[in-house]
C-alpha positions in Angstrom: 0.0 0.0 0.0 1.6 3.0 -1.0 1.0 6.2 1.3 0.0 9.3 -0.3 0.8 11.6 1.7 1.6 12.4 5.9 -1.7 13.1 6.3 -2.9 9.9 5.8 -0.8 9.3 9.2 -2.6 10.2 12.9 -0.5 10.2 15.7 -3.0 8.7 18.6 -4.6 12.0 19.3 -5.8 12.2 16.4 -6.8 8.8 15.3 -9.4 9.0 18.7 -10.3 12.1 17.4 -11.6 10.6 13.4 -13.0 7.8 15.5 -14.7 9.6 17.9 -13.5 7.7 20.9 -11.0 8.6 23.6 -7.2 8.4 23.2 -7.1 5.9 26.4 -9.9 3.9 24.3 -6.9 3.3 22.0 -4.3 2.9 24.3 -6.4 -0.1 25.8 -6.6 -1.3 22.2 -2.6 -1.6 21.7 -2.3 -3.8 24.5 -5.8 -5.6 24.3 -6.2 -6.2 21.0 -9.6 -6.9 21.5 -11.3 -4.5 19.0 -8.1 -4.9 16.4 -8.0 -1.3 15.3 -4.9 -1.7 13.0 -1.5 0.5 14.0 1.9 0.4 13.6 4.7 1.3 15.9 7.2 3.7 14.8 9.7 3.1 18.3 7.2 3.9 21.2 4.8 5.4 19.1 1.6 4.0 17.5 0.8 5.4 14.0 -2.5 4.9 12.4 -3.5 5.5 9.0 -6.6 7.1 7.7 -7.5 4.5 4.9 -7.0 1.8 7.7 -9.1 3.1 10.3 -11.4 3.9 7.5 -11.7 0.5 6.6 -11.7 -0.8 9.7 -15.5 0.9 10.5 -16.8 -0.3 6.7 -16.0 -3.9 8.3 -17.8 -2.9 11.7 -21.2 -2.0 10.3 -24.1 -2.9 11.3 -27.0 -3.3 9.5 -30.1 -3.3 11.3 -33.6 -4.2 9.7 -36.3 -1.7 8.8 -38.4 -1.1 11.6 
């Protein structure tokens, strides 16, 4: 996968802020693993990348039936 560009790349901060959830929600995710939201660590630091997290929602909907 070739990157396009750095903003394709969110430092924690800011991949919590495009998912809407906390930065600690994501911390617990690095060492959980339990909702496999895909990173990659550059030394200490997780970096996330938009078309990742963006496909990782499209596999997390939900479809719910017409009420």
């Amino acid at each position: 996968m070739a990157i396009e560009n750095n903003n394709d790349r969110l430092d924690r901060a800011a991949a919590a802020k495009f998912l809407g959830v906390s930065v600690a929600f994501l911390a617990a995710d690095v060492i959980t693993g339990r909702h496999k939201i895909p990173f990659c660590k550059v030394g200490r630091r997780c970096v996330y990348l938009r078309s990742q997290l963006d496909a990782w929602m499209s596999s997390r909907m939900v479809n719910t039936p017409a009420s």
